[in-house]
KOLDRENMAR-336770 format. One record per residue (C-alpha): residue number from 0; residue in three letters; z, x negated, y. Coordinates in Angstrom, 3 decimals. Last residue first. Layout:
BEGIN
+-----+------+----------+----------+----------+
! pos ! code !        z !        x !        y !
+-----+------+----------+----------+----------+
! NUM !  ala !        Z !        X !        Y !
...
+-----+------+----------+----------+----------+
# end
This chain:
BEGIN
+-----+------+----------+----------+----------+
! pos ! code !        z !        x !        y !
+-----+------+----------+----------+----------+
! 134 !  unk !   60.658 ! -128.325 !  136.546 !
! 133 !  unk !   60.405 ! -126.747 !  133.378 !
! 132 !  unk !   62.548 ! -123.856 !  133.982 !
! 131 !  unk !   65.112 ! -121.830 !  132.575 !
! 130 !  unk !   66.788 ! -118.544 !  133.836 !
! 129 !  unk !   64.720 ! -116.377 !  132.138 !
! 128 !  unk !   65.294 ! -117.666 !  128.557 !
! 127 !  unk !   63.196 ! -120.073 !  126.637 !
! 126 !  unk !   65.614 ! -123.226 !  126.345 !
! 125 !  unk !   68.458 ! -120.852 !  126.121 !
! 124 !  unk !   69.611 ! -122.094 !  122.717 !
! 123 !  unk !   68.184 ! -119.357 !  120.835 !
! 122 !  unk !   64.868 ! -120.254 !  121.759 !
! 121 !  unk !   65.512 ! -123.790 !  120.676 !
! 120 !  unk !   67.220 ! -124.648 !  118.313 !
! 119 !  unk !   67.670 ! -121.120 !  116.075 !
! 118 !  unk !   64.131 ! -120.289 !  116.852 !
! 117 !  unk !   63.002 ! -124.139 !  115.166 !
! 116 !  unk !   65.565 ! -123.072 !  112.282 !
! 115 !  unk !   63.899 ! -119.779 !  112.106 !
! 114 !  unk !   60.243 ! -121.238 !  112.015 !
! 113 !  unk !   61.394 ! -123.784 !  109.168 !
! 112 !  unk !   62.590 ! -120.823 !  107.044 !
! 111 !  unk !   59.442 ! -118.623 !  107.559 !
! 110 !  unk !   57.285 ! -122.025 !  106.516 !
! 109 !  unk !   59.413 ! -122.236 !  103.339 !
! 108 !  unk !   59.007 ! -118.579 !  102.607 !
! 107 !  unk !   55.460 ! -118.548 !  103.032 !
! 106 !  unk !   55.469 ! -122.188 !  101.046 !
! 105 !  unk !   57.110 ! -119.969 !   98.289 !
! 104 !  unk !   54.977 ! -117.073 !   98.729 !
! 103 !  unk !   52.197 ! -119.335 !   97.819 !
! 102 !  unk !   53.532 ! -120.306 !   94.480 !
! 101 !  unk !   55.521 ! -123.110 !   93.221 !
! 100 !  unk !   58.648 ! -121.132 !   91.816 !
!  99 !  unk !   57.950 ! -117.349 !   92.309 !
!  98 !  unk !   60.193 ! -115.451 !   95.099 !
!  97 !  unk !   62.192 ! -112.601 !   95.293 !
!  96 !  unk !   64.632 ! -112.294 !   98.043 !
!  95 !  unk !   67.989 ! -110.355 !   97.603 !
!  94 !  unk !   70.153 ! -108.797 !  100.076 !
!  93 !  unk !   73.091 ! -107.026 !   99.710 !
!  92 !  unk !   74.245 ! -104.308 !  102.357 !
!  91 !  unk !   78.144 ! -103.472 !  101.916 !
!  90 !  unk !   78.709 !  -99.851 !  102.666 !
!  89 !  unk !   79.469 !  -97.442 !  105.099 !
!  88 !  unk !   75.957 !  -97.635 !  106.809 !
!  87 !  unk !   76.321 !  -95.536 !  109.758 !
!  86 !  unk !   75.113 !  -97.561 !  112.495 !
!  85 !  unk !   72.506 !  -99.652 !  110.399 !
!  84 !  unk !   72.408 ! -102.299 !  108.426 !
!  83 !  unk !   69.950 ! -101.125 !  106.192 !
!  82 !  unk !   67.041 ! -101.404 !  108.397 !
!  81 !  unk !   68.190 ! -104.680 !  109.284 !
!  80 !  unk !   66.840 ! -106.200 !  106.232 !
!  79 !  unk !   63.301 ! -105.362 !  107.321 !
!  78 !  unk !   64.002 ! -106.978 !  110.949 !
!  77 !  unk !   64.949 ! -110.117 !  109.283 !
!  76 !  unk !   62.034 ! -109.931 !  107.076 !
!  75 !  unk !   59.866 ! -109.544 !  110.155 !
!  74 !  unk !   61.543 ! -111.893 !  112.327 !
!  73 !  unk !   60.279 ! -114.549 !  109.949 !
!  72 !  unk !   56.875 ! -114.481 !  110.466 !
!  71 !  unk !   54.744 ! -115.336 !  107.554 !
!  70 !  unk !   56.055 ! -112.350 !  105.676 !
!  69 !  unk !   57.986 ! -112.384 !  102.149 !
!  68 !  unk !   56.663 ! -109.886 !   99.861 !
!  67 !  unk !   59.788 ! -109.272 !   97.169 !
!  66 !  unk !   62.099 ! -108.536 !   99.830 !
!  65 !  unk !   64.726 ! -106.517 !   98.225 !
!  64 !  unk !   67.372 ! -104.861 !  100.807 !
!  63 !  unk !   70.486 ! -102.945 !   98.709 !
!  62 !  unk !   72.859 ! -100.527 !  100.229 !
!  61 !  unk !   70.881 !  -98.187 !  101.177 !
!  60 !  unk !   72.018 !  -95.031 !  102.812 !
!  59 !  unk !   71.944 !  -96.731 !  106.678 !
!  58 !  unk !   67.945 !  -96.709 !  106.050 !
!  57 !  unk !   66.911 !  -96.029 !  109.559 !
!  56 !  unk !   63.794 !  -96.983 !  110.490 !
!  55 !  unk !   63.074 !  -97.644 !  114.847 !
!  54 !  unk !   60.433 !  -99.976 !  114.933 !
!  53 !  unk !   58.005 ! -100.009 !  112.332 !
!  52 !  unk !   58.411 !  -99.397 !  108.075 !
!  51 !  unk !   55.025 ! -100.697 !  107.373 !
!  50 !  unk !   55.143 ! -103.902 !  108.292 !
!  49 !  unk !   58.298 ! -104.891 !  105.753 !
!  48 !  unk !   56.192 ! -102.928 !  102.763 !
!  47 !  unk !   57.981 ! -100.065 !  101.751 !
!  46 !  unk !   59.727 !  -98.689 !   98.353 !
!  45 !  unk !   62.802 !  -96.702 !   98.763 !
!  44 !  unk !   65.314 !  -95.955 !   96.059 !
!  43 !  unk !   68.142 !  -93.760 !   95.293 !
!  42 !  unk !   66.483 !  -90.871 !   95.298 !
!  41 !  unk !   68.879 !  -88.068 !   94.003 !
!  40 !  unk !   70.761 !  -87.565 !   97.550 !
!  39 !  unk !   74.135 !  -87.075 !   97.384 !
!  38 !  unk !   74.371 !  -87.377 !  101.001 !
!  37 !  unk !   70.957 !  -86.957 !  102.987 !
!  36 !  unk !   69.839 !  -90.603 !  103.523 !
!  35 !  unk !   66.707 !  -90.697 !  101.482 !
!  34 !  unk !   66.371 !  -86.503 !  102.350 !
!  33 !  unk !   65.815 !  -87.639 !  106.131 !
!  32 !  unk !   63.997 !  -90.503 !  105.521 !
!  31 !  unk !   61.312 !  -89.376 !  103.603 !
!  30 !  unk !   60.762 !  -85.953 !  106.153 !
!  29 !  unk !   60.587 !  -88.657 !  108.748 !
!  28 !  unk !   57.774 !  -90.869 !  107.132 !
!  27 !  unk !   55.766 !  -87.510 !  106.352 !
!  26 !  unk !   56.055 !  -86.929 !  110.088 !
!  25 !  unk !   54.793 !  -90.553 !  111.267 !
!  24 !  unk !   51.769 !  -90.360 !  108.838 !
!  23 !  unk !   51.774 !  -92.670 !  105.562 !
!  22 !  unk !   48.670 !  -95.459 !  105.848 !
!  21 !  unk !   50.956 !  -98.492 !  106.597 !
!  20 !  unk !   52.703 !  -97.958 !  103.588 !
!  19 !  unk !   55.370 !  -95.241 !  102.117 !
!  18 !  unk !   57.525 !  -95.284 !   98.940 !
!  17 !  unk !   60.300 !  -92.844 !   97.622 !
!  16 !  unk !   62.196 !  -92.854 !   94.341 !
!  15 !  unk !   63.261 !  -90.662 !   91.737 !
!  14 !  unk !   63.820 !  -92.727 !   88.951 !
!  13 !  unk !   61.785 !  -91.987 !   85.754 !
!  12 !  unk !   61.206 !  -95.673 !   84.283 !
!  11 !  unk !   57.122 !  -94.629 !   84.634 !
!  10 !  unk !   57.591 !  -93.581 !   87.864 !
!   9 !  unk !   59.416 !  -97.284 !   88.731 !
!   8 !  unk !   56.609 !  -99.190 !   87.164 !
!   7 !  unk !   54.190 !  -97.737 !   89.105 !
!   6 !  unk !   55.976 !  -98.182 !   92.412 !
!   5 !  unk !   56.592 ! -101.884 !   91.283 !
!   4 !  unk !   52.782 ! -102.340 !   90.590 !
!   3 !  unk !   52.468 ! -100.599 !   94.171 !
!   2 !  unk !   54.463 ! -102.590 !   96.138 !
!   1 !  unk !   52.390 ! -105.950 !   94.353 !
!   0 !  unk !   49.138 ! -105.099 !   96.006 !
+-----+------+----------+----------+----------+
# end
């Protein structure tokens, strides 16, 4: 997988970094976060797929979201960039998408945008909330 050709490449630059996947235990995943977002901390990067971070990860130390391995579902990426804005982030959170020209992730992305502007119109607009009905 790509994460880990960038993980590879960072070592060999000689940042201190961290990186988990789906296969990293809960506890490990804590101990990560904590030093990540302990001030002054050395590593000043975090390398995780957007399904393997879960509910509930704090990143409010970062200040830069890269999505580099756009998901099919939309609320995923959204979700990933989220991380970052956080209660406690004290600084401005910039987001940047990679994305090849005429390549699968760039119908991915295309599809993700069309299913947020179908969200935006219609979910979003009350059609689907609990109040509605079809009769």
């Amino acid at each position: 997988r790509y994460i880990y050709i960038i993980s590879v490449h960072i070592f060999v630059t000689g940042w201190a970094f961290f990186f988990f996947s789906g296969t990293t235990k809960s506890e490990d995943r804590a101990a990560l976060l904590k030093k990540f977002n302990e001030p002054g901390s050395q590593y000043f990067i975090f390398l995780l797929s957007t399904r393997a971070g879960g509910l509930g990860l704090n990143l409010q130390a970062a200040d830069t979201v890269i999505i580099f391995d756009s998901d099919w579902n939309p609320h995923q990426d959204l979700q990933a960039q989220d991380r970052a804005h956080r209660i406690g982030q004290q600084n401005e959170v910039r987001v940047l998408r990679l994305c090849t020209v005429n390549s699968v992730e760039e119908k991915i992305l295309a599809a993700a945008k069309y299913k947020l502007n179908v969200d935006q119109k219609v979910i979003q607009a009350g059609m689907f909330d609990q109040k509605s009905s079809s009769h």
